[in-house]
N, C-alpha and C positions, 0 to 999 in steps of 0.2 A: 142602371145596370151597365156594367163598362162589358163589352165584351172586343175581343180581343187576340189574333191568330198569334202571338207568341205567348210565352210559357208561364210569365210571369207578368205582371204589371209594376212600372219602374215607380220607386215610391212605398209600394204596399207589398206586407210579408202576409205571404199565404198561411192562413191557419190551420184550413180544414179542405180534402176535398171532397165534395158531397156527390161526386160521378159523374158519370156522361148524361150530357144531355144530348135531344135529337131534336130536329124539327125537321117536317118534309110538307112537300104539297107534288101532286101530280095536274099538269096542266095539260088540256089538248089543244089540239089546231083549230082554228076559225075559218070555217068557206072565205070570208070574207079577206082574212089573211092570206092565207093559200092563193086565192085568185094574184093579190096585189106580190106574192112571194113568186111566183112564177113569172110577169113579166117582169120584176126587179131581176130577177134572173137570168134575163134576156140582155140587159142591159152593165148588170154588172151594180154594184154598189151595196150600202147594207138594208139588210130589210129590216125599218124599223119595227112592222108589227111585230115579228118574233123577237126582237130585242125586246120591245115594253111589255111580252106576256113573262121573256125571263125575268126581267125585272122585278116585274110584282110575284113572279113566284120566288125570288128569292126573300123578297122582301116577306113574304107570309111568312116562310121557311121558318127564315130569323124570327120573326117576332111569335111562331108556337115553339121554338127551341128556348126563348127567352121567359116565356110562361112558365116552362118547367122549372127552368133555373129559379123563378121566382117561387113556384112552388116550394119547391126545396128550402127556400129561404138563404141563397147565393144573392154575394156581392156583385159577383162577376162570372163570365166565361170564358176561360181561354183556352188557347191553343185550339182555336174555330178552324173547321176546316168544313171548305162545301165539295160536291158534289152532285151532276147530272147523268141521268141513266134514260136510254129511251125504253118505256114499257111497253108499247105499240109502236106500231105506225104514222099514230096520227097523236101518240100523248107523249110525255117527259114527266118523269120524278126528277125533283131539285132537293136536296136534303142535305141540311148542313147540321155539325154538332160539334161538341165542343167538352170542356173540362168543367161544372160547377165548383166554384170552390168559396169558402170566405174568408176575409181578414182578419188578421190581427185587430185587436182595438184600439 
């Protein structure tokens, strides 16, 4: 599955496009993290726990937005575009989507 934040893919003529697709995941915070994000924050620098929980929430994002597409029976997705929203306090939705579409043959 090529997927893909511009419009097209250089090379391949769009045939069809079969919709939007989504994928989302809501993550929360970890005591564990939260402790270690606090004195990082005394000090200055990046907190890697919250960087490796965005990570892997984007990474889920992408790959149930990629399900769908397969669902569909898409070559590809593009024109991906993510987004982060806080739902609480202590959680974040990460949810990114995109164009299903397939190729020419």
């Amino acid at each position: 599955m090529i997927i893909t934040n511009i419009e097209q893919v250089p090379g391949k003529t769009i045939a069809q496009e079969l919709g939007l697709v989504q994928g989302s995941t809501v993550r929360g915070k970890h005591l564990g993290k939260d402790i270690g994000a606090f004195f990082k924050g005394l000090v200055g620098g990046e907190i890697k726990g919250y960087s490796e929980l965005l990570v892997e929430g984007r990474e889920e994002a992408i790959s149930r937005m990629t399900e769908e597409a397969e669902s569909l029976g898409a070559d590809a997705i593009v024109n991906v575009r993510m987004t982060t929203s806080s739902i609480t306090g202590g959680a974040a939705e990460l949810m990114v989507y995109g164009t299903a579409v397939k190729f020419d043959l």
